[in-house]
C-alpha positions in Angstrom: 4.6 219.3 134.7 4.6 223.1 135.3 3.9 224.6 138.2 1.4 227.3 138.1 2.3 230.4 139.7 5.2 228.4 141.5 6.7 231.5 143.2 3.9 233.1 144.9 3.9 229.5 146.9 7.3 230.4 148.7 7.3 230.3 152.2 8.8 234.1 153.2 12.0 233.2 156.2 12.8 236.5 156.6 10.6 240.1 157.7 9.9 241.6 154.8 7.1 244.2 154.0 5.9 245.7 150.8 3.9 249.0 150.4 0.4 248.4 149.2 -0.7 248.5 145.7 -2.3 251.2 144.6 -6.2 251.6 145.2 -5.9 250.1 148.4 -7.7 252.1 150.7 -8.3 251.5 154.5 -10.0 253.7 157.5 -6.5 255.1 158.4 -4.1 256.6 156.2 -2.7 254.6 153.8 0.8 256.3 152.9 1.7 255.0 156.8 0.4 251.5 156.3 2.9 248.5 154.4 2.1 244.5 154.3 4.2 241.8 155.9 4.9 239.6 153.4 4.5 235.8 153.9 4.3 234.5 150.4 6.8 234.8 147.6 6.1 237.5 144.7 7.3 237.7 141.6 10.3 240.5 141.4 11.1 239.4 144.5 14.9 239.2 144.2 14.9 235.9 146.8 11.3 234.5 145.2 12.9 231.7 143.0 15.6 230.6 146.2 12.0 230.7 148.6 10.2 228.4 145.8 12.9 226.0 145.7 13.2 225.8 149.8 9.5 225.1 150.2 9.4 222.9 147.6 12.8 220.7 148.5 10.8 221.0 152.2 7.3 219.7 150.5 9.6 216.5 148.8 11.5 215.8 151.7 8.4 215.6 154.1 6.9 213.0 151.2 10.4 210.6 151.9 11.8 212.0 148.6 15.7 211.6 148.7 17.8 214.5 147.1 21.0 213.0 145.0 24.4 213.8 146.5 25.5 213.8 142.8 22.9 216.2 141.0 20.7 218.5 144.1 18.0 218.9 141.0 17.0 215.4 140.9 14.6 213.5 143.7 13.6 209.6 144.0 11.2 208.0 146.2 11.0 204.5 146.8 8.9 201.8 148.6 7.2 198.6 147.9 4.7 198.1 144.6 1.2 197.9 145.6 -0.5 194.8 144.8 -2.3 196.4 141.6 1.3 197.3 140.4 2.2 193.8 141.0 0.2 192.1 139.1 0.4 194.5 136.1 2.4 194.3 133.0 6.1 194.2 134.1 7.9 197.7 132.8 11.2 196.8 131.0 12.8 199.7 130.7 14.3 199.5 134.4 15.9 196.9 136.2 14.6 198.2 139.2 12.3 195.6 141.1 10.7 198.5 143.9 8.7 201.2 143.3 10.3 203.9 141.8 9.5 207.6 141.7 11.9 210.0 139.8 11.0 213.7 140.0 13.6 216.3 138.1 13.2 219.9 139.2 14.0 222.7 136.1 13.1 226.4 138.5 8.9 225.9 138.3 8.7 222.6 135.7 8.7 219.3 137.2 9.6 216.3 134.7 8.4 212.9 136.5 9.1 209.1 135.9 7.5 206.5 137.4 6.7 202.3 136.9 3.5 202.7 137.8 0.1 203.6 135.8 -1.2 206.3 137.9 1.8 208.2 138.3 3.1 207.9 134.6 -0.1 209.8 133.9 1.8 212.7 136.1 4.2 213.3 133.3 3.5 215.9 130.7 4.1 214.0 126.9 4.1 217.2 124.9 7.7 216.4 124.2 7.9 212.2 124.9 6.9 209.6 122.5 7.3 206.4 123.5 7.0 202.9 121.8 6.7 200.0 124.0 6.5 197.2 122.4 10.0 198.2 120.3 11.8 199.4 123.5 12.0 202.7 122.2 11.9 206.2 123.6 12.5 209.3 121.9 12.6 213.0 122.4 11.9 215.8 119.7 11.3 219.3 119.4 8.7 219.4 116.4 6.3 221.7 118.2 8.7 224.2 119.3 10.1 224.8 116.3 6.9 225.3 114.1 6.1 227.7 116.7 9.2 229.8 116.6 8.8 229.9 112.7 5.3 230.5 112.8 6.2 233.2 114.6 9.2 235.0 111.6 6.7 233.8 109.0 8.9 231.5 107.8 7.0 228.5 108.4 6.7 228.3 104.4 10.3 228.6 103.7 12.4 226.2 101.4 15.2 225.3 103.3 18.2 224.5 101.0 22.1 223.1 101.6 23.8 225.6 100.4 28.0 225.7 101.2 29.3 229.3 102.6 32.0 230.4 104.1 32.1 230.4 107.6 33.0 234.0 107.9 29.1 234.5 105.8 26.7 235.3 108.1 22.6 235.9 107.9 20.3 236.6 110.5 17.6 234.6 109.5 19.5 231.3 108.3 19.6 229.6 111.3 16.2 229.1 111.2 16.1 227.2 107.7 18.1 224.3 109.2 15.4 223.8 112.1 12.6 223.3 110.2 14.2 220.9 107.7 14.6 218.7 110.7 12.0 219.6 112.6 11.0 216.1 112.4 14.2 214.7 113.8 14.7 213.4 117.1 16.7 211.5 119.9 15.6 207.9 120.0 17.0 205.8 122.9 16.5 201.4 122.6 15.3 199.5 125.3 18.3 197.0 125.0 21.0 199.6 124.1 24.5 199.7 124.4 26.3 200.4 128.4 27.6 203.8 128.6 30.3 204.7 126.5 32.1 207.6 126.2 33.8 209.5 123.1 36.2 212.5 122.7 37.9 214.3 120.1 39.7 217.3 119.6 40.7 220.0 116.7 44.0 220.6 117.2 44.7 224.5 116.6 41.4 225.0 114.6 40.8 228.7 115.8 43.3 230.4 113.4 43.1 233.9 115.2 45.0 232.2 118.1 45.8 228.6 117.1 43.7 227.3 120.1 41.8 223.6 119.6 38.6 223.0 120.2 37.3 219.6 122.4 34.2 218.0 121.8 33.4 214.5 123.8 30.2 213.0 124.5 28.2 210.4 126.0 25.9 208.0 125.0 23.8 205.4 126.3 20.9 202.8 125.3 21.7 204.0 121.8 21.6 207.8 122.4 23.0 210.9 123.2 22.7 211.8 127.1 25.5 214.4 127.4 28.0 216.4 125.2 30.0 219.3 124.8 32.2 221.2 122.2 34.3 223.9 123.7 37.5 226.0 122.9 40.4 225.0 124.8 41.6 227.6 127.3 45.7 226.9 126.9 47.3 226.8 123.9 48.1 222.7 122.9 51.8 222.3 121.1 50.5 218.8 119.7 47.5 217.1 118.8 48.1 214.7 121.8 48.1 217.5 123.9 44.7 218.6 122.4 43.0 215.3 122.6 44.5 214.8 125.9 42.8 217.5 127.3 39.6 216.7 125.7 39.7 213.0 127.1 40.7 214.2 130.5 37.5 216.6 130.0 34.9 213.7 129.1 36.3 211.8 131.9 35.4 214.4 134.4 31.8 213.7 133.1 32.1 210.3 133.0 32.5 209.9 136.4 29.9 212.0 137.5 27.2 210.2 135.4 28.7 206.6 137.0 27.7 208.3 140.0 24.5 209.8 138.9 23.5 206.8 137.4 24.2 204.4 140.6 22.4 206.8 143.1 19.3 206.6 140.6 19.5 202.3 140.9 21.2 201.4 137.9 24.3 199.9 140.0 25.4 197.8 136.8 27.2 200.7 135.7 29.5 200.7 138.3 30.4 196.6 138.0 33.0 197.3 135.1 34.9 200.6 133.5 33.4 202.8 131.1 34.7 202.8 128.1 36.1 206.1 126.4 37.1 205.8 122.8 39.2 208.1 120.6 41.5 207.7 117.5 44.8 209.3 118.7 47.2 206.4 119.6 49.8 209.0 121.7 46.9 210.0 123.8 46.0 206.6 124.6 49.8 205.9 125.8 49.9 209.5 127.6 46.4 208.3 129.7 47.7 204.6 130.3 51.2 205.5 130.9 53.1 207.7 133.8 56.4 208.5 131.5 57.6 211.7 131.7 58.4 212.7 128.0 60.0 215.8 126.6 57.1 216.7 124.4 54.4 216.5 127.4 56.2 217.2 130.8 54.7 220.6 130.7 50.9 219.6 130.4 48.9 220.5 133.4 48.7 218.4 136.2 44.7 218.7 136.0 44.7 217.2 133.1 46.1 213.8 134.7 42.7 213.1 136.3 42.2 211.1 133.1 45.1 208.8 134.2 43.8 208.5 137.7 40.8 206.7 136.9 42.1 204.5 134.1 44.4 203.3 137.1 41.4 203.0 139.2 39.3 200.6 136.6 36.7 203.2 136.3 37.7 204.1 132.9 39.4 202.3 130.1 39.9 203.5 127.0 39.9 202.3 123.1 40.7 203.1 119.8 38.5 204.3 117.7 38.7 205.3 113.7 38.4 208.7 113.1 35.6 207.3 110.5 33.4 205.8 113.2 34.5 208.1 115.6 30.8 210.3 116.6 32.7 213.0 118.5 34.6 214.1 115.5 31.0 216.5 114.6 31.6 218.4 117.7 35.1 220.0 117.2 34.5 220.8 113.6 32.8 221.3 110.2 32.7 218.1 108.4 31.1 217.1 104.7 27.5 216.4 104.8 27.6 212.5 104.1 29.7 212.4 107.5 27.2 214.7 109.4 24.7 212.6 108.6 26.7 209.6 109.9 27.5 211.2 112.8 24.0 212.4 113.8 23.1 208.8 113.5 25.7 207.6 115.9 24.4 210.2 118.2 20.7 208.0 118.2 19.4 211.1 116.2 16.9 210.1 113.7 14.0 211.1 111.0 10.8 210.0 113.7 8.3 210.6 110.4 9.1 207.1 109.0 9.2 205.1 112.4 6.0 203.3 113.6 6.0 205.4 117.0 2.7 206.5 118.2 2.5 209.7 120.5 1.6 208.9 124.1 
């Protein structure tokens, strides 16, 4: 849902006065005359912090609960109303009580409810949902048309062609978009638990020999967070490399155990996530506290990984580099293998599946 005009409702906490606009005339000269300003106005340098006070203020007067774990993300709960009770039971939560989930993005509000007057809150431009499947997905079609509607490329042939990475065109980025403009997450009702994945490429950048880190994490059969980054220290070994990536995703791990639990999903929390990757040394280095010659000198930080595997929050698993989905996020890899991997990631052609747009 988007706010209209969502700054101009900011409550003003300071004194503040503006000159008037021009054409403004009054009985007494108007050069000595300026406005206090109550409300919020756009170029205000303080108008998006003033929307975001009075509207955290607004959620918190209507018993919505801010989560300690992400400050963008309200819930309200209380009992279902009779009406609700007696409806068709929503399977997609475990949650029994009535459950309001608001996510704030500046002046767009993305709401989730159980019940049928509230669902009808939520904006679908972007949703399409299949019930009796289970399924839930999430695509950008429309945004894309647009943005080649607007290059005139909308009528383009979009073609795999190999180049060399140095190669680049200003207009080729958009080719790829509209080939799978028709693509999309889909997440399964009875999906998999969360379950995490990291991989790195071990001295990949060959101006400086730094690796890159990819990881990811995925739940009910799809993508919900992921990253590919350089490496800011220089790794001597690809355990080093993976190391770091691992100790990375586990940082995110643990926030989304949180995350999730604070939002009701307390399941998540009942056994250790699991974090897969396909470097057997790395594995050791995480479940072991041996001080060896070729990785004493590895940052402490990056021991936070072996923390929680101690704890039970985490464990981790082997994985073959074949089947292993964070391999796409730390390098160029052959086409069949993409495809695979965008797969694994729950990201798939939504053309030839039955889903209707709500």
């Amino acid at each position: 849902m988007d706010v209209t005009t969502a700054f101009l409702n900011g409550e003003v906490d300071s004194e503040l006065y503006v000159e008037q606009p021009l054409g403004i005339s009054t009985e007494h000269s108007p050069d000595k005359f300026v406005c206090l300003l109550k409300k919020g106005l756009y170029g205000l340098k303080q108008a998006g912090r003033l929307w975001n006070h009075t509207l955290h203020s607004h959620l918190h007067e209507n018993s919505f609960k801010q989560l300690a774990h992400e400050p963008c993300v309200y819930i309200w709960q209380g009992e279902e109303s009779q009406e609700a009770k007696i409806s068709e039971k929503d399977e997609c939560t475990n949650i029994n009580s009535r459950l309001i989930i608001l996510a704030v993005y500046v002046d767009d509000l993305v709401i989730a409810t159980k019940s049928k007057e509230d669902r009808n809150w939520v904006k679908t431009t972007l949703v399409i949902r299949d019930k009796p499947r289970g399924i839930l997905s999430l695509d950008q079609a429309h945004y894309i048309t647009e943005v080649l509607r607007r290059f005139k490329m909308e009528n383009s042939n979009p073609v795999s062609t190999p180049l060399d990475t140095s190669v680049r065109f200003e207009a080729l980025g958009l080719n790829q978009p509209m080939k799978t403009a028709s693509y999309g997450l889909v997440y399964q009702q009875n999906g998999d638990d969360l379950e995490a994945y990291s991989d790195a490429d071990w001295g990949g950048d060959l101006s400086d020999r730094k690796s890159t880190s990819g990881w990811l994490l995925k739940l009910s059969g799809g993508a919900i967070a992921r990253k590919s980054s350089k490496q800011r220290c220089t790794a001597l070994s690809t355990v080093e490399a993976e190391y770091i990536a691992a100790s990375d995703c586990a940082r995110e791990v643990i926030w989304m155990r949180n995350l999730l639990a604070e939002l009701g999903f307390l399941e998540v929390k009942q056994h250790p996530t699991m974090l897969k990757m396909d470097n057997n040394g790395t594995m050791e280095l995480a479940k072991n506290t041996l001080i060896l010659q070729r990785t004493k000198h590895i940052d402490i930080r990056y021991h936070f990984l072996r923390e929680h595997i101690k704890s039970g929050k985490i464990s981790v698993k082997r994985c073959p580099t074949q089947q292993l989905t964070a391999d796409v996020l730390t390098k160029a890899i052959p086409a069949p293998r993409f495809a695979q991997c965008c797969a694994e990631l729950g990201v798939h052609a939504l053309d030839d599946a039955p889903n209707k747009r709500a």
